[in-house]
C-alpha positions as a printed Julia matrix, in Angstrom:
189×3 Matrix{Float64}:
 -12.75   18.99  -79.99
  -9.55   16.93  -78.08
  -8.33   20.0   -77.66
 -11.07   21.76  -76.22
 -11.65   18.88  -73.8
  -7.93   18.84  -72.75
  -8.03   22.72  -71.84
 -11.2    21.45  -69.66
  -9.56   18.58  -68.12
  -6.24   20.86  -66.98
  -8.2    23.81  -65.85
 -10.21   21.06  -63.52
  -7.05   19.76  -62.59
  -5.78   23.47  -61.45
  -9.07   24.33  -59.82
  -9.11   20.83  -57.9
  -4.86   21.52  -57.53
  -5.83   25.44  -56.16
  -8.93   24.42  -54.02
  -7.77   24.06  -50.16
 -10.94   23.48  -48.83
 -10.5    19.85  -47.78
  -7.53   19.45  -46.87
  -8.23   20.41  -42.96
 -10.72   17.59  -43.16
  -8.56   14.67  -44.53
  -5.28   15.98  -41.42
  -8.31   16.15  -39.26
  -9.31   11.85  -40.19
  -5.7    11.22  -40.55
  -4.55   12.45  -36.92
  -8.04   11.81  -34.87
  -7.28    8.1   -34.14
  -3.53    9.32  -32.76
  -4.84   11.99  -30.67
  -7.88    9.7   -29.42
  -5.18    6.57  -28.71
  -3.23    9.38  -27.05
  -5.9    10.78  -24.29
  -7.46    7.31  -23.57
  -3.8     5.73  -23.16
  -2.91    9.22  -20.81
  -6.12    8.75  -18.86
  -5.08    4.87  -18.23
  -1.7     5.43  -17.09
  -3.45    8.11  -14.61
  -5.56    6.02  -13.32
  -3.34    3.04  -13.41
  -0.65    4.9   -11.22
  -3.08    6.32   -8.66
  -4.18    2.73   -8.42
  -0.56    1.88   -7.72
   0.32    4.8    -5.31
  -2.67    3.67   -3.46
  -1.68   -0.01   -3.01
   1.83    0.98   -2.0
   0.48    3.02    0.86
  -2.02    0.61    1.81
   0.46   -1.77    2.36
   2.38    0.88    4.42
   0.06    1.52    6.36
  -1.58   -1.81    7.39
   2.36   -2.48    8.27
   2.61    0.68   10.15
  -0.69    0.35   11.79
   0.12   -3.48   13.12
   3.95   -2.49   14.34
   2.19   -0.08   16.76
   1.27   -2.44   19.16
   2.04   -5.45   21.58
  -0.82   -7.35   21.82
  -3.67   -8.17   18.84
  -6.5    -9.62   18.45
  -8.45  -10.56   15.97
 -11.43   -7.88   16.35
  -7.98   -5.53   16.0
  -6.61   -6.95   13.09
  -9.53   -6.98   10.91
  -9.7    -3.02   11.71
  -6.07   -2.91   10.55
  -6.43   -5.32    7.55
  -9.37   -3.06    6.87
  -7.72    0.18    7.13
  -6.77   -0.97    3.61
  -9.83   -0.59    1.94
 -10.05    3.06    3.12
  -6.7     4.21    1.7
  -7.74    2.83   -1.64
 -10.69    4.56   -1.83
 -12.47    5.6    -4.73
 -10.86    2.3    -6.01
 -13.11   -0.43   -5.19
 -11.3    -3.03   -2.63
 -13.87   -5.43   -3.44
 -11.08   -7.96   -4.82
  -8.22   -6.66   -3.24
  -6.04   -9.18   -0.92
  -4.43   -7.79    2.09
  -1.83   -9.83    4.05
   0.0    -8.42    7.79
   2.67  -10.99    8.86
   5.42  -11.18   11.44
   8.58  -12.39   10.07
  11.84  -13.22   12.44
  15.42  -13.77   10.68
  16.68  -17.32   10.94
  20.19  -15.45    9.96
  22.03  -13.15    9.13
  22.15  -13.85    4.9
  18.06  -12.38    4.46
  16.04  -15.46    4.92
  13.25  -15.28    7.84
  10.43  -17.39    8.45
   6.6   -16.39    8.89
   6.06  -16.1    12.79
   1.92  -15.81   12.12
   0.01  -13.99    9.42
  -3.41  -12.58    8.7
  -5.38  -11.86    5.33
  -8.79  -10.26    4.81
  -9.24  -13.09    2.42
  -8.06  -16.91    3.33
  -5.33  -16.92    6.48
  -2.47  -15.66    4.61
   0.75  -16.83    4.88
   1.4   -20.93    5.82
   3.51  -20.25    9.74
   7.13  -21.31    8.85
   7.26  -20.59    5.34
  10.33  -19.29    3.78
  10.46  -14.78    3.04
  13.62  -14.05    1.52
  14.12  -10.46    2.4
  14.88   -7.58    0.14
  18.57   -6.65   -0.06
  18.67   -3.75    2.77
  16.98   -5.69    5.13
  19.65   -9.39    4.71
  22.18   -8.43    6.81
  19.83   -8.1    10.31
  20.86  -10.12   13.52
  19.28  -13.74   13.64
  15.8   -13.77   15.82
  14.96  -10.22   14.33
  11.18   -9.94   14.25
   9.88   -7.74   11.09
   6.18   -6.48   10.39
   5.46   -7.31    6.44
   2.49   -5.4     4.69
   1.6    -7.03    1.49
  -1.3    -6.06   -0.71
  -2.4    -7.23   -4.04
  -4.77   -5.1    -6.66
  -6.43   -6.9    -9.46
  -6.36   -3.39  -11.28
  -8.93   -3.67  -14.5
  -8.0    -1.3   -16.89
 -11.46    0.44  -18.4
  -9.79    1.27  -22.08
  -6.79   -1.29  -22.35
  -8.74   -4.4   -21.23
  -8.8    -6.09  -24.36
  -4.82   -5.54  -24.74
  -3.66   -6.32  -21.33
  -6.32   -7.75  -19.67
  -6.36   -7.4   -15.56
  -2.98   -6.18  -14.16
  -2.05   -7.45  -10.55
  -0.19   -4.69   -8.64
   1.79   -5.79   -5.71
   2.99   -3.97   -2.87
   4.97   -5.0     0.11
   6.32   -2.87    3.09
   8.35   -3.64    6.18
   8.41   -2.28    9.49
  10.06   -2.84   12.85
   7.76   -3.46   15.75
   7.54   -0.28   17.71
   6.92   -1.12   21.02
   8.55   -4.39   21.91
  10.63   -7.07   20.21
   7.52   -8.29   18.24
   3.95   -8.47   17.92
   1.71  -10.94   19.58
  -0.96  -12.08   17.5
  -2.97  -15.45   18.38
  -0.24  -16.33   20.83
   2.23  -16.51   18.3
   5.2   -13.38   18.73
């Protein structure tokens, strides 16, 4: 009888051994999480660098937009500062903070001081504050006025909340005043 039920038990084991069957299944429960980790992460980064791309132009172009002209007021700049919202469209700009300041060199090692600034939220940046300028801009003449676009995204990743929580994105562009030495804005140039 033992070895009857030992000839049983190793042709099971060869039939189990020979049968294929499952094995597509178990690579199939092994990989799944991988490939699903993989798409969802790919569709973040997508998003998260359109999101990105978006900010950096809207703070081009508020800058751009506000080095155009001479003279603004403030029915102007809240059309500039609100130029932003279109670029970032489909992106909601709900929460988004948009800053346009003049800044002029105090000399010729990169440090300036705000002239006047506007936000779409709050009144931006404190006149007289410190900007230390990036590196390719710190070796302009002293009294040089500058145009500085700055916006800030509270991007809110739909997948990767839980790990990362919101992101802020900042962007900042400068631009030389196009049509005269600086901007005027609330008296202030």
């Amino acid at each position: 009888m033992q070895a009857g039920a030992a000839i049983a038990c190793l042709r099971a084991l060869r039939r189990f051994g020979a049968d294929r069957g499952g094995i597509s299944a178990v690579e199939f429960a092994l990989i799944l999480p991988f490939m699903v980790t993989a798409y969802l992460g790919s569709v973040e980064l997508g998003d998260g660098l359109a999101v990105q791309f978006r900010t950096t132009l809207a703070a081009r172009t508020v800058a751009d937009l506000t080095s155009q002209y001479v003279n603004i007021d403030a029915a102007t700049m809240t059309q500039i500062l609100g130029a932003a919202s279109t670029v970032v469209a489909p992106y909601s700009a709900n929460t988004m903070t948009v800053t346009v300041s003049e800044v002029t060199t105090t000399d010729a090692r990169g440090d300036a001081q705000v002239t006047w600034s506007a936000a779409n939220t709050g009144n931006g940046r404190a006149v007289g504050s410190p900007v230390t300028l990036p590196t390719a801009l710190q070796t302009l003449p002293t009294n040089t006025a500058l145009i500085l676009g700055e916006v800030t995204y509270p991007y809110n990743p739909q997948f990767g909340y839980v790990l990362t929580g919101i992101i802020n994105i900042y962007e900042s562009q400068y631009f030389y005043p196009r049509l005269s030495t600086c901007v005027n804005y609330n008296g202030a140039c």
